[in-house]
MDTraj code that builds the backbone (N, CA, C; nanometers):
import mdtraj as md
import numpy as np

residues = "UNK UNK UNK UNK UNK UNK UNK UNK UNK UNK UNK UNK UNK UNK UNK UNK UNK UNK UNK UNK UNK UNK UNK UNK UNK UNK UNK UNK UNK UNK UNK UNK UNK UNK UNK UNK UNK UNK UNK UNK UNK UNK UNK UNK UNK UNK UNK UNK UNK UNK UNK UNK UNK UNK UNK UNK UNK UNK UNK UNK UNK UNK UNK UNK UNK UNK UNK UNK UNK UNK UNK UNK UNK UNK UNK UNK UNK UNK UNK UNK UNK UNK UNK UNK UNK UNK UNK UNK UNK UNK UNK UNK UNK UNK UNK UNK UNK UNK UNK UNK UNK UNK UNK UNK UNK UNK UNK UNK UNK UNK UNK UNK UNK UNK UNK UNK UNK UNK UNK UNK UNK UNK UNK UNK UNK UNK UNK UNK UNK UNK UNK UNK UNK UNK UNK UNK UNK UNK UNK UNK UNK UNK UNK UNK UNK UNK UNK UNK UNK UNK UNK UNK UNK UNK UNK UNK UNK UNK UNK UNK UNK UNK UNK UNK UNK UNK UNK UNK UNK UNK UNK UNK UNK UNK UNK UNK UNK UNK UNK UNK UNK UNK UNK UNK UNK UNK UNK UNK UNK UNK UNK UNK UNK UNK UNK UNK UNK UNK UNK UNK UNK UNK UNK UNK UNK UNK UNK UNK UNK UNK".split()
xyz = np.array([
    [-5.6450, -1.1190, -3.2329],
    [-5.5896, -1.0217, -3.3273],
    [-5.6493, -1.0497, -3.4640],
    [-5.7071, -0.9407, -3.5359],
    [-5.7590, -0.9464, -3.6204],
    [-5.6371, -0.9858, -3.7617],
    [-5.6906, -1.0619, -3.8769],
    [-5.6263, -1.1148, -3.9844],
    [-5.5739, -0.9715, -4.0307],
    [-5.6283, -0.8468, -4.0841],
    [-5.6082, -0.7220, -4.1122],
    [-5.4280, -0.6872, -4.0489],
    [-5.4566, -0.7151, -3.9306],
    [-5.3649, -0.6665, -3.7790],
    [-5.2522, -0.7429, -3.8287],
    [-5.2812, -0.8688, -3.8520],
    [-5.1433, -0.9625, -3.8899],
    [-5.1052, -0.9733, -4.0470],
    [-5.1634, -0.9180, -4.0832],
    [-5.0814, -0.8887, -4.2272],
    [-5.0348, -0.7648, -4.2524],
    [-5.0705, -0.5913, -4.1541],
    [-5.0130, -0.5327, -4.1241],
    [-4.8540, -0.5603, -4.1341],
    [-4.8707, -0.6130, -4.0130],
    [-4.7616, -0.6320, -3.9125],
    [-4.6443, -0.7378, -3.9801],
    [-4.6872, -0.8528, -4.0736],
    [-4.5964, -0.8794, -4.1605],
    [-4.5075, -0.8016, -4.2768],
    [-4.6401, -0.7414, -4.3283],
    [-4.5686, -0.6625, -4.3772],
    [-4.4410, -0.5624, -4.3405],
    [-4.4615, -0.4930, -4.2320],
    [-4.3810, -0.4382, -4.1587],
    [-4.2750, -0.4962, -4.1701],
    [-4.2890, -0.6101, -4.0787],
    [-4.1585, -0.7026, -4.0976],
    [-4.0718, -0.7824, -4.2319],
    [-4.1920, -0.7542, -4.2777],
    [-4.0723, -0.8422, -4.4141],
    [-4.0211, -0.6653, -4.5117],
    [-4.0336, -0.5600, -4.4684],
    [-3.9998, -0.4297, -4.5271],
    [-3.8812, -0.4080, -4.4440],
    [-3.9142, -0.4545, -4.3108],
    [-3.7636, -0.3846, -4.2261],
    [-3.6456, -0.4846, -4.2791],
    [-3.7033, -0.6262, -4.2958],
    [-3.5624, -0.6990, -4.3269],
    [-3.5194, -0.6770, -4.4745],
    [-3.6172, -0.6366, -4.5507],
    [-3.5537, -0.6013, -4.6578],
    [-3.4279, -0.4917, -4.6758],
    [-3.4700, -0.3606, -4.5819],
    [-3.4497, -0.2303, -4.5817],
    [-3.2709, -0.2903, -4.5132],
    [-3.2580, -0.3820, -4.4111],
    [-3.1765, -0.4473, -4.3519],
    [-3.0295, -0.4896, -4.4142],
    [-3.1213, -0.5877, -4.5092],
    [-3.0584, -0.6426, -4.6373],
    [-2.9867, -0.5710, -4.7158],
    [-3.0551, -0.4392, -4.7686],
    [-3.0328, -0.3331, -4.8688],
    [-2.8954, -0.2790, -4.7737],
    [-2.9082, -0.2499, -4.6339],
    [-2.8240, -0.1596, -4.5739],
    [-2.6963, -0.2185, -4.6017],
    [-2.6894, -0.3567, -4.5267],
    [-2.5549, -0.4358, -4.5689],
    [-2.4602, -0.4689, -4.6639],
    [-2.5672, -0.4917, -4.7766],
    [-2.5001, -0.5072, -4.8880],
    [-2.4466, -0.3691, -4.9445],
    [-2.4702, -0.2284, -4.8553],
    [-2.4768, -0.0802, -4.9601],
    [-2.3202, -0.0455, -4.8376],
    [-2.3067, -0.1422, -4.7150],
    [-2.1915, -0.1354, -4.6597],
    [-2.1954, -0.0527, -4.5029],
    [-2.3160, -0.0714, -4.5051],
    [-2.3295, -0.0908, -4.3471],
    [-2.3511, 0.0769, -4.3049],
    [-2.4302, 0.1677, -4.4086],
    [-2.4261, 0.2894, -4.3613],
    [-2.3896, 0.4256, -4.3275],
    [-2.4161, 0.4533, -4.1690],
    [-2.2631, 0.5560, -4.1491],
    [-2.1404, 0.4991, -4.1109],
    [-2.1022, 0.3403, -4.1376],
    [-1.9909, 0.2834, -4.1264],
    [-1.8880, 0.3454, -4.2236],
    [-1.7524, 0.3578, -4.1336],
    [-1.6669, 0.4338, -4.2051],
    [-1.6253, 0.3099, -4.3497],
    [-1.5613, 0.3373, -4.4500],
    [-1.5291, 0.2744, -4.5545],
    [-1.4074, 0.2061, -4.4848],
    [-1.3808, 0.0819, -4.5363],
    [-1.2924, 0.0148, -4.5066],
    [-1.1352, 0.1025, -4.5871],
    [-1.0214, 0.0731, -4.5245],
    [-0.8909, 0.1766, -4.5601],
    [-0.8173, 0.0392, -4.5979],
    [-0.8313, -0.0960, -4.5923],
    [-0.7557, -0.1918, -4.6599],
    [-0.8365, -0.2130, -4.8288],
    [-0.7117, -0.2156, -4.9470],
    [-0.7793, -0.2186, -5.0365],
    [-0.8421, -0.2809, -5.1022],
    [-0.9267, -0.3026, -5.1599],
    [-0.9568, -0.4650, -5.1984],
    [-0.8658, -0.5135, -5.3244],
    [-0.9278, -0.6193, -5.3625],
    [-0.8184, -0.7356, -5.4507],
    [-0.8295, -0.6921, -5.5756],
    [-0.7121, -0.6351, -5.6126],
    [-0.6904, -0.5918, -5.7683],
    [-0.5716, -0.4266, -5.7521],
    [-0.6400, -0.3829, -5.6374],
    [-0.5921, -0.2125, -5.5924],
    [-0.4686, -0.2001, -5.5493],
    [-0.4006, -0.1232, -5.5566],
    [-0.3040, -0.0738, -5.5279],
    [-0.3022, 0.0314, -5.3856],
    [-0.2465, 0.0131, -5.3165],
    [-0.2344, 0.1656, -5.2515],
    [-0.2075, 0.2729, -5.2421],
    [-0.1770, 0.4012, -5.2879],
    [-0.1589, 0.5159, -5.2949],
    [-0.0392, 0.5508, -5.2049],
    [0.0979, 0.5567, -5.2730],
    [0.2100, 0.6177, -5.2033],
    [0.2777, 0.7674, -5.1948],
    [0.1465, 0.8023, -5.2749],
    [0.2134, 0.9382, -5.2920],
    [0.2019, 0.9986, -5.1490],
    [0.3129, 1.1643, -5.1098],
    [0.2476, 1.2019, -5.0109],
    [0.2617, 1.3330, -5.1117],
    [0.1700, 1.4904, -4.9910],
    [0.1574, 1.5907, -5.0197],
    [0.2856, 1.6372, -4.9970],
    [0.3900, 1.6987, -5.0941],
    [0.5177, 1.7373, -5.1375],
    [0.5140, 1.8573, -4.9998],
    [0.6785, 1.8627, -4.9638],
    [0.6190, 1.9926, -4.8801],
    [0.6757, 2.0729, -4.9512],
    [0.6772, 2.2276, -4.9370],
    [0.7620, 2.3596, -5.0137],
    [0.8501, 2.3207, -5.0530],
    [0.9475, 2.3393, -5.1599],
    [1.0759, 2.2794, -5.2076],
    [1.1545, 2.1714, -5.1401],
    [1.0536, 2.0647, -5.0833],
    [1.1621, 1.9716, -5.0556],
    [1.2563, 2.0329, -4.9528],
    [1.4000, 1.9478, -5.0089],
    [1.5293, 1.9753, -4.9032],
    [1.5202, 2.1424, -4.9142],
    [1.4734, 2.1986, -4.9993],
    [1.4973, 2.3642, -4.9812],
    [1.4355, 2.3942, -4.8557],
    [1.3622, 2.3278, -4.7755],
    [1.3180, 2.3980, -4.6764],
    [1.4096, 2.3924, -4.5475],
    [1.5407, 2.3306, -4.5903],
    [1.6285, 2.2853, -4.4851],
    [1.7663, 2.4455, -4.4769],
    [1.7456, 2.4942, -4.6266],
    [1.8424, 2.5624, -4.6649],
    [1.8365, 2.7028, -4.5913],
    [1.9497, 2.7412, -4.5574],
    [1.9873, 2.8436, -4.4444],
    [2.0910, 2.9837, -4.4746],
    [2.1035, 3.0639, -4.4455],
    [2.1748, 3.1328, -4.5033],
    [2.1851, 3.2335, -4.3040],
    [2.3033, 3.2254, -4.2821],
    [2.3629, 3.3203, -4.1568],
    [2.4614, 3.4067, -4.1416],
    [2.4573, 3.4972, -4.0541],
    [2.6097, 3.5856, -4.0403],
    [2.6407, 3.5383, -3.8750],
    [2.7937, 3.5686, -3.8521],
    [2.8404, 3.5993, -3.7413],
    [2.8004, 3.6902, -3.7110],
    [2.8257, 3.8038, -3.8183],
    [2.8144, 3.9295, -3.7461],
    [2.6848, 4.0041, -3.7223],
    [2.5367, 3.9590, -3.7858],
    [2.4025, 4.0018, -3.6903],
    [2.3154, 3.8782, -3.7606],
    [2.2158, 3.8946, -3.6777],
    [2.1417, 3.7500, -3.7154],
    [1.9997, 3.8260, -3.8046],
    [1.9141, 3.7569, -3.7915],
    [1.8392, 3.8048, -3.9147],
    [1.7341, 3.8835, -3.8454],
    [1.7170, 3.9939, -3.9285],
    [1.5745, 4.0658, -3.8984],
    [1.6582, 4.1779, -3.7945],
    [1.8158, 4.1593, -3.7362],
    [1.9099, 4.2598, -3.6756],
    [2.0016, 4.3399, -3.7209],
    [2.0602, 4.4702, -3.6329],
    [2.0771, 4.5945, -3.7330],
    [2.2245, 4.5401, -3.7833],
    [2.2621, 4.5865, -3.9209],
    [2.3872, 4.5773, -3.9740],
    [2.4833, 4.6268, -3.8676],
    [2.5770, 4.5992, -3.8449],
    [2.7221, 4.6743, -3.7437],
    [2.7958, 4.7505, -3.8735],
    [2.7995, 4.9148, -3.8469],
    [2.8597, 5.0291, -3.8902],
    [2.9803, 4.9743, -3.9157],
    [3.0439, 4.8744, -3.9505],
    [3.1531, 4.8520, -3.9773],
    [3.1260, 4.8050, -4.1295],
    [3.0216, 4.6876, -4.1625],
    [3.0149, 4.6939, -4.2895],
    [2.8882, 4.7813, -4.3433],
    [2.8939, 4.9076, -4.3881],
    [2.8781, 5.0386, -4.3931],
    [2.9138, 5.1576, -4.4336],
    [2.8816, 5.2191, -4.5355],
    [2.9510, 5.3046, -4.5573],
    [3.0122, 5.4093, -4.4621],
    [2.9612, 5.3784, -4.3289],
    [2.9955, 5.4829, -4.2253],
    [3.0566, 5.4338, -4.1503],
    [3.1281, 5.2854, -4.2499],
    [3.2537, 5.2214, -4.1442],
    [3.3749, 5.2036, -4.1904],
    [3.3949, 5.0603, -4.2004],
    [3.5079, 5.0265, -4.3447],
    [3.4687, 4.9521, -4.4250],
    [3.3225, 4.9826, -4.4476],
    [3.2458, 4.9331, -4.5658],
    [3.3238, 4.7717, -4.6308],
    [3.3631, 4.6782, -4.5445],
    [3.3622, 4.5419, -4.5773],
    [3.2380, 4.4825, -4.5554],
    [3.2471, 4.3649, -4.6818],
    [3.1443, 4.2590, -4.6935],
    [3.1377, 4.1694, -4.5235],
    [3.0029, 4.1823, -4.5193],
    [2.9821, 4.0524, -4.3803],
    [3.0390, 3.9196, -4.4233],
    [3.0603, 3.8154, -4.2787],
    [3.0630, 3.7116, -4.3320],
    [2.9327, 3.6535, -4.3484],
    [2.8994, 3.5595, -4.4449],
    [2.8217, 3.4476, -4.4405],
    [2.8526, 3.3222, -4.4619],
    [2.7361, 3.2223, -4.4400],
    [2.7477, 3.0995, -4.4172],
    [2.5814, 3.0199, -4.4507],
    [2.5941, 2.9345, -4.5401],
    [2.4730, 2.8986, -4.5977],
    [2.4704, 2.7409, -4.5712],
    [2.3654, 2.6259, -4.5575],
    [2.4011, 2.4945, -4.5258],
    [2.2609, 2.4556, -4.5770],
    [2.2425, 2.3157, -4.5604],
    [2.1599, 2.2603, -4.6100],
    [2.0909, 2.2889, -4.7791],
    [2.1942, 2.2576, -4.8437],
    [2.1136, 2.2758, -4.9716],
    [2.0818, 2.1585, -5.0393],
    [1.9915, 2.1372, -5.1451],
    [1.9873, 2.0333, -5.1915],
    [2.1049, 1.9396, -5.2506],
    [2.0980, 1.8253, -5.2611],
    [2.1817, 1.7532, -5.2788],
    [2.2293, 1.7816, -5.4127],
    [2.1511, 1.8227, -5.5222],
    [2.1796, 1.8112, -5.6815],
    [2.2601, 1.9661, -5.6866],
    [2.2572, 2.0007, -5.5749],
    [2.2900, 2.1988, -5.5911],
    [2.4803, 2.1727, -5.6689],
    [2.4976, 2.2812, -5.7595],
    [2.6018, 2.2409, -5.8337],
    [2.7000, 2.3584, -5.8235],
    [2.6411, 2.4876, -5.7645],
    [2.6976, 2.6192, -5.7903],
    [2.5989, 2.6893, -5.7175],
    [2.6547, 2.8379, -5.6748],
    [2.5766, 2.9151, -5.5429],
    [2.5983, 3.0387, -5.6252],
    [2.5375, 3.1289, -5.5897],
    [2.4704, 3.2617, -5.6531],
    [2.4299, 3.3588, -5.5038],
    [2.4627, 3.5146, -5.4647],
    [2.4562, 3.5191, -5.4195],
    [2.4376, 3.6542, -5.4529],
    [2.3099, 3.7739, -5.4348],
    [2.2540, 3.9177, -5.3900],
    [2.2789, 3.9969, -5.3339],
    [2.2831, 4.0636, -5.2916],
    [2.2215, 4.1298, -5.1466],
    [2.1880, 4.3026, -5.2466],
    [2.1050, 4.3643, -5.1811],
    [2.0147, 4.4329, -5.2436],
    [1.8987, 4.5401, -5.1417],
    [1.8338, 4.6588, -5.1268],
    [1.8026, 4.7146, -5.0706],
    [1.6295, 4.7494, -5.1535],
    [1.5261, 4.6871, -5.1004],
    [1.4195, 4.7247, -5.1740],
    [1.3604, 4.8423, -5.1317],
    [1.4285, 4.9254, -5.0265],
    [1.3673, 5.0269, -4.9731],
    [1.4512, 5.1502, -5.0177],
    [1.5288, 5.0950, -5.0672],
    [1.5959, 5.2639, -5.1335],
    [1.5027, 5.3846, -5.2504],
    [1.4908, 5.5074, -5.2265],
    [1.4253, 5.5873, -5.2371],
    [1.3908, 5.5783, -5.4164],
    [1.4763, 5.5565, -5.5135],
    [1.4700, 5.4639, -5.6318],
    [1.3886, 5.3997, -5.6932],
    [1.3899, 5.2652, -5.6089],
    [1.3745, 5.1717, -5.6426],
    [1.4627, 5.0829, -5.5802],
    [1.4127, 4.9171, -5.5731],
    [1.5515, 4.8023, -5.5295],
    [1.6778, 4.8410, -5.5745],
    [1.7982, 4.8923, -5.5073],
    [1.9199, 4.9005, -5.5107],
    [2.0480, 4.7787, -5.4902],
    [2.0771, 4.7319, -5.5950],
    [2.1760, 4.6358, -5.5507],
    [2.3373, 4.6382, -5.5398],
    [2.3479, 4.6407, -5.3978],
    [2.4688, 4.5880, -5.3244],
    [2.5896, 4.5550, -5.4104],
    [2.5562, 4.4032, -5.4062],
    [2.6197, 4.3502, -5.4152],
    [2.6082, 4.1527, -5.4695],
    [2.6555, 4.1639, -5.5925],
    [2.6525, 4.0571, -5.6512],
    [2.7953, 3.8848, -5.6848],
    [2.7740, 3.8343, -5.6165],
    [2.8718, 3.7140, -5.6661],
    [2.8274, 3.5903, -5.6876],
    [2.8688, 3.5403, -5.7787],
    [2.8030, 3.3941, -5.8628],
    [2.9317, 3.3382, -5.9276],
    [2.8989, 3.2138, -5.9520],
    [2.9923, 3.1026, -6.0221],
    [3.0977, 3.0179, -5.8982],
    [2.9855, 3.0609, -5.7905],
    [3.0775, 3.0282, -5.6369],
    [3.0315, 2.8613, -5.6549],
    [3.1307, 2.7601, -5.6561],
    [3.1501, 2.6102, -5.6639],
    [3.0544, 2.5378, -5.5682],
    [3.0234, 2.4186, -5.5743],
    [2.8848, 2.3699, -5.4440],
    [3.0033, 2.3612, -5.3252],
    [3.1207, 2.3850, -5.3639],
    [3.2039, 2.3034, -5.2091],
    [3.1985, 2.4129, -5.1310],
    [3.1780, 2.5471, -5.1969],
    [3.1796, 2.6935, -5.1039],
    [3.0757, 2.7080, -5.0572],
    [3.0499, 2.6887, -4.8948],
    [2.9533, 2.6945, -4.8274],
    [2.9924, 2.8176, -4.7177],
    [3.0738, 2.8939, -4.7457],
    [3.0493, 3.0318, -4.6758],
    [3.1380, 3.1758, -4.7644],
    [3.1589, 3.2371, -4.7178],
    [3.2251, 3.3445, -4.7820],
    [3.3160, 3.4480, -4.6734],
    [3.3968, 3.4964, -4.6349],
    [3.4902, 3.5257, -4.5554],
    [3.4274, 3.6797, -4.5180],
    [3.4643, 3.7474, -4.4272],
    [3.4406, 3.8804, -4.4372],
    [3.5644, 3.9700, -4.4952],
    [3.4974, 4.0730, -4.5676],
    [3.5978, 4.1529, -4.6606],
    [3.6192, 4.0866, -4.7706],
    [3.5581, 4.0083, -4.8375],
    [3.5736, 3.9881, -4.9763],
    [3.5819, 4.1615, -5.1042],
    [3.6582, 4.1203, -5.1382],
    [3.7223, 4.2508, -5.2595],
    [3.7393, 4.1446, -5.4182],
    [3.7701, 4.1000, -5.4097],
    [3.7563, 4.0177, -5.5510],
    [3.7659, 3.8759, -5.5245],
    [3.6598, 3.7894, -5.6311],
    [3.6745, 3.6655, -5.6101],
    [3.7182, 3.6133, -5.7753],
    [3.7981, 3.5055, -5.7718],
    [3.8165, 3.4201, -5.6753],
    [3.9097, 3.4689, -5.5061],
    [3.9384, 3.4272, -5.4276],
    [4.0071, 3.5017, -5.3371],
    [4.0891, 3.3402, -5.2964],
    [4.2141, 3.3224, -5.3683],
    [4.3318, 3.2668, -5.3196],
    [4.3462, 3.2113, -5.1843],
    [4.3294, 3.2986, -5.0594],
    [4.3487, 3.2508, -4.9554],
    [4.2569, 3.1731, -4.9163],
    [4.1320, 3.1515, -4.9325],
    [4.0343, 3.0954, -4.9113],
    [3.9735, 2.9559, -5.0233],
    [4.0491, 2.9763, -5.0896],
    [4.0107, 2.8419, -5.2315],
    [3.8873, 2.8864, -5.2769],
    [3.7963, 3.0526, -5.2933],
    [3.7248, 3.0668, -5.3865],
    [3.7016, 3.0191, -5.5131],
    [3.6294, 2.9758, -5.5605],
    [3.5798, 3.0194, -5.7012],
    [3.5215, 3.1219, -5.7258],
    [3.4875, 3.1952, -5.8151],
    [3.3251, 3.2703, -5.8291],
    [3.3888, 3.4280, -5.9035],
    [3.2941, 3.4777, -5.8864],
    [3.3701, 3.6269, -5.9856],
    [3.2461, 3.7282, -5.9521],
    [3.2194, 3.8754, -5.9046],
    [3.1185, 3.9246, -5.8775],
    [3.0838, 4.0338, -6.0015],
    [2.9684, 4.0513, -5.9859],
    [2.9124, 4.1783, -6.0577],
    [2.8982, 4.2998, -6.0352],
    [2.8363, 4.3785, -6.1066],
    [2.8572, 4.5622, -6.0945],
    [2.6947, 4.5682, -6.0096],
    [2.7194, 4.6378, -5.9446],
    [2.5994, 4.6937, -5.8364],
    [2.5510, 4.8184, -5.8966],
    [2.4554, 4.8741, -5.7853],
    [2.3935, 5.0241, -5.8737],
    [2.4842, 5.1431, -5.8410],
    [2.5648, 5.0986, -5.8042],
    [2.6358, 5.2253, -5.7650],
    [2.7814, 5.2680, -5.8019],
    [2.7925, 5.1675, -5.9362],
    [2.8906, 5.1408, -6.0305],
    [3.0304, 5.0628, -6.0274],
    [3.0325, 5.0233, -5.8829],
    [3.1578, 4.9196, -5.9211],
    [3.1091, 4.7584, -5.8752],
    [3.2368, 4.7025, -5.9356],
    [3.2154, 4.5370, -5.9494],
    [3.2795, 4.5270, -5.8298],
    [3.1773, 4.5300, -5.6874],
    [3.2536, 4.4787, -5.5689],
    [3.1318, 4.4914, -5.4592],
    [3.1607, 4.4685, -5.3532],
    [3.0384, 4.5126, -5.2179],
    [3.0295, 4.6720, -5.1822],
    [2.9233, 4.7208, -5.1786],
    [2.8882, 4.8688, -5.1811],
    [2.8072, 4.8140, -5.0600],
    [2.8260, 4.8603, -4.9022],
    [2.7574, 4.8563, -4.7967],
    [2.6577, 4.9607, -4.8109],
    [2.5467, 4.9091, -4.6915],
    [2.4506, 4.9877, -4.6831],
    [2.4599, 5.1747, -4.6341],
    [2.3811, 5.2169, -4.7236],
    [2.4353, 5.4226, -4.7235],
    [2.3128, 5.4567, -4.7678],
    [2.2013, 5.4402, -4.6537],
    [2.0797, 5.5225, -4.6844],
    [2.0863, 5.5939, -4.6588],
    [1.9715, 5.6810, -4.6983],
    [1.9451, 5.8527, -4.6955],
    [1.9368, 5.8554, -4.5602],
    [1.8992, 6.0021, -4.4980],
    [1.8523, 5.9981, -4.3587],
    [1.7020, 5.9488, -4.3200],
    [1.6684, 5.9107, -4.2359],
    [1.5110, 5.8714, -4.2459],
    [1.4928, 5.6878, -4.1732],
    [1.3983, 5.6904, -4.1667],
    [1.3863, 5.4981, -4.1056],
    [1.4722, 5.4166, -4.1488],
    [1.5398, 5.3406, -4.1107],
    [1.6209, 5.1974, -4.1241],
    [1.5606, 5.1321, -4.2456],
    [1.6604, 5.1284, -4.3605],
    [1.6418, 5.0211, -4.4549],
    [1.6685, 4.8919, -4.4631],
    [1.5583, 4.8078, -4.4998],
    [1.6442, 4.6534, -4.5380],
    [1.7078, 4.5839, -4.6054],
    [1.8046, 4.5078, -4.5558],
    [1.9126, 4.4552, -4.6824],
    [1.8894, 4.3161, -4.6869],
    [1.8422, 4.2582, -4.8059],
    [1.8313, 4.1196, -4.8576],
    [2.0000, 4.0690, -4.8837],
    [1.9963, 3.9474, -4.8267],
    [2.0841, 3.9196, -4.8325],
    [2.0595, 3.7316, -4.9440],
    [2.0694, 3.6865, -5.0370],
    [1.9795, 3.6171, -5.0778],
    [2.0947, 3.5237, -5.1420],
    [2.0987, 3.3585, -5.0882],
    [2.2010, 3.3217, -5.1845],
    [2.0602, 3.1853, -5.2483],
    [2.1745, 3.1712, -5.3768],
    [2.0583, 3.1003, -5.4279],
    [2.1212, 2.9177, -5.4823],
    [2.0854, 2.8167, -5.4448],
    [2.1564, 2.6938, -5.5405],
    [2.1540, 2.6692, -5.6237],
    [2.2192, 2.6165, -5.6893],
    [2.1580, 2.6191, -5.8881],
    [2.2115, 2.4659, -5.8773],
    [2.1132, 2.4297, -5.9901],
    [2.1660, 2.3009, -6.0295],
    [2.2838, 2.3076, -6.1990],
    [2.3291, 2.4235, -6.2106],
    [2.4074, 2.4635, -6.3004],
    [2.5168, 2.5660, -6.2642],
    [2.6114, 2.5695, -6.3013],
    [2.7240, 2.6954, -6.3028],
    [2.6779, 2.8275, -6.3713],
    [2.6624, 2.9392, -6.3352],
    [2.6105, 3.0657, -6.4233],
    [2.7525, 3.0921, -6.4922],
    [2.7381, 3.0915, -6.6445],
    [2.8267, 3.1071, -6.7502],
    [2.7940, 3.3013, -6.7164],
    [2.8717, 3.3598, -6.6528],
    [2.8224, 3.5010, -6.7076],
    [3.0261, 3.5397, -6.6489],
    [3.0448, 3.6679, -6.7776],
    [3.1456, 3.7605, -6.7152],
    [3.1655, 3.8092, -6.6126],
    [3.3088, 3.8493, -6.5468],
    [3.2827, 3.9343, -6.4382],
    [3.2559, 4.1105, -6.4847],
    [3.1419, 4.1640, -6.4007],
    [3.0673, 4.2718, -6.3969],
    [2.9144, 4.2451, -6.4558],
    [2.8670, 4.1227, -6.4605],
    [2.7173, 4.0925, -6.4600],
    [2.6479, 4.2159, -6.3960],
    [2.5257, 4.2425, -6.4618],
    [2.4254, 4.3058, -6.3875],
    [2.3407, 4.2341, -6.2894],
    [2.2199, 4.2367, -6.2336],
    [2.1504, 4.2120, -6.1613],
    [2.0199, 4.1172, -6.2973],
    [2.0125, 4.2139, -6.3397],
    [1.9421, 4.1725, -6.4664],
    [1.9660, 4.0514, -6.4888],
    [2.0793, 4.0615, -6.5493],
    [2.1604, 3.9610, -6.6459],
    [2.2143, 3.7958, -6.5214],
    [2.2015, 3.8441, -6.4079],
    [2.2406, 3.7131, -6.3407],
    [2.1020, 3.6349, -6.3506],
    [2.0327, 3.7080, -6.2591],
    [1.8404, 3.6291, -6.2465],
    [1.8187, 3.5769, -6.4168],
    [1.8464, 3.6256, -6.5214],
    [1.8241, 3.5651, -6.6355],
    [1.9198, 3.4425, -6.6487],
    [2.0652, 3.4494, -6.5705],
    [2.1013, 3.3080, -6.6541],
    [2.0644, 3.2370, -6.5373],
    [2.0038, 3.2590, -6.4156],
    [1.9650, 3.1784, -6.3415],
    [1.8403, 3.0798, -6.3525],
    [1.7769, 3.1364, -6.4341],
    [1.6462, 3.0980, -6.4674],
    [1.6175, 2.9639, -6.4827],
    [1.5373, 2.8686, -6.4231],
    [1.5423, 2.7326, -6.4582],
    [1.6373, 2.6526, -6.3910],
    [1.7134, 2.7033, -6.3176],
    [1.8333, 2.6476, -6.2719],
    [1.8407, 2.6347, -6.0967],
    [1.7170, 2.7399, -6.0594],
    [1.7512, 2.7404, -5.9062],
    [1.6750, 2.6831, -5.8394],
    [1.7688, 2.5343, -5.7848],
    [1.7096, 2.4957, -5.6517],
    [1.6427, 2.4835, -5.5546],
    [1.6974, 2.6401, -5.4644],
    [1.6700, 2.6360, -5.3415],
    [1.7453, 2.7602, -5.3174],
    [1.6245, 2.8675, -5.2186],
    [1.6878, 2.9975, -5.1858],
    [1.7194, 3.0253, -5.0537],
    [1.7934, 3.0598, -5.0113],
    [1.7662, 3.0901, -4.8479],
    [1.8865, 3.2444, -4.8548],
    [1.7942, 3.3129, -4.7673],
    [1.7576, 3.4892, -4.7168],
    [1.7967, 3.4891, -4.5726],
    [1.8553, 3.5932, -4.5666],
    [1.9017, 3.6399, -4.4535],
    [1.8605, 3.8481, -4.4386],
    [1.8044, 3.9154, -4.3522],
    [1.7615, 4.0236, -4.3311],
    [1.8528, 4.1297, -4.2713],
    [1.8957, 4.2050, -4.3285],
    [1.9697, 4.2925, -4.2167],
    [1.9072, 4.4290, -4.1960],
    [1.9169, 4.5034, -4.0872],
    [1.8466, 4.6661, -4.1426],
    [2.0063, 4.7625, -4.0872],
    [1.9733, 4.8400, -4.1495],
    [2.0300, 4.9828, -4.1404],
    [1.9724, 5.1097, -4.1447],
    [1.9730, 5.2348, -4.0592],
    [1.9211, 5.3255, -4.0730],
    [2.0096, 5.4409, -4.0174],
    [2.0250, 5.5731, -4.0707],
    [2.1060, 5.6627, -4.0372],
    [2.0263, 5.8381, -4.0005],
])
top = md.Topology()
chain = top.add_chain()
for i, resn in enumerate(residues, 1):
    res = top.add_residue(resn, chain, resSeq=i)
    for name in ("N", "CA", "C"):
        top.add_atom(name, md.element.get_by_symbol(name[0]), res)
traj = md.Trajectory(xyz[None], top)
């Protein structure tokens, strides 16, 4: 073998162990990165938050139809137009006071609202059927309701026009505050003192159509 041939060929070799060298010390490549931290580091405890926390636990139900099912003509103007019952659970722990909608975004208008009650206590976790004024005595209410679009301070059931089934939001909300408002609040005037204050929402769907 020619002298040429063998200094080639060293060369070679003393380039691959270099290239070798370089790899190791740069951490070995397509080797994944080590996940223990080194000495000085901390580890990272954060996690990715999910949607509101405990709000995603929060629930809002009826006895009388479940969600996304038709209202029963009883609470209706084409019945004896009483309030459904509901029943709301899982709210956050800090929740201090409940707030509660219901409202029609499909009325020919514009959103039409139902029916409004707020200043309901955190211990009230449902509401009776046929509510007419709160507080309501038999039940250890708190709370006091507002004026709807259709001018009185009470539950105005669903009374659409003729035509496809409308939907009724049914929407209670947690606050981490008591809403300071009179009885006969608007709709307006509740979402404003709510502002900053709410928790955690949970919706319930009803339809009606005549």
């Amino acid at each position: 073998m020619s002298v040429r041939r063998i200094c080639v060929k060293a060369s070679m070799l003393l380039a691959l162990s270099a290239w070798l060298a370089l790899l190791a010390a740069c951490g070995g490549g397509d080797k994944a990165p080590s996940e223990t931290p080194s000495a000085g580091q901390t580890p990272s405890t954060r996690e990715t938050p999910s949607p509101g926390g405990d709000a995603a636990a929060f629930s809002l139900t009826s006895e009388a139809f479940k969600n996304g099912e038709t209202i029963p003509t009883r609470y209706t103007c084409d019945g004896e137009n009483v309030s459904p019952p509901l029943a709301w659970d899982g709210a956050p722990a800090e929740t201090n006071a409940y707030a509660l909608i219901m409202d029609d975004p499909d009325a020919p208008g514009g959103t039409f609202t139902h029916w409004l009650v707020y200043a309901l206590e955190s211990t009230a976790l449902s509401l009776p059927e046929g509510i007419e004024t709160v507080p309501v005595p038999a039940y250890g209410l708190a709370g006091t309701q507002g004026s709807n679009d259709g001018g009185g301070i009470d539950y105005g059931g669903p009374c659409p026009p003729p035509g496809d089934p409308h939907r009724y939001n049914f929407t209670v909300y947690a606050l981490g505050e008591t809403v300071a408002l009179e009885p006969g609040a608007t709709k307006d005037e509740l979402l404003a003192a709510m502002e900053g204050h709410v928790l955690a929402e949970a919706q319930l769907v009803g339809r009606y159509g005549r």
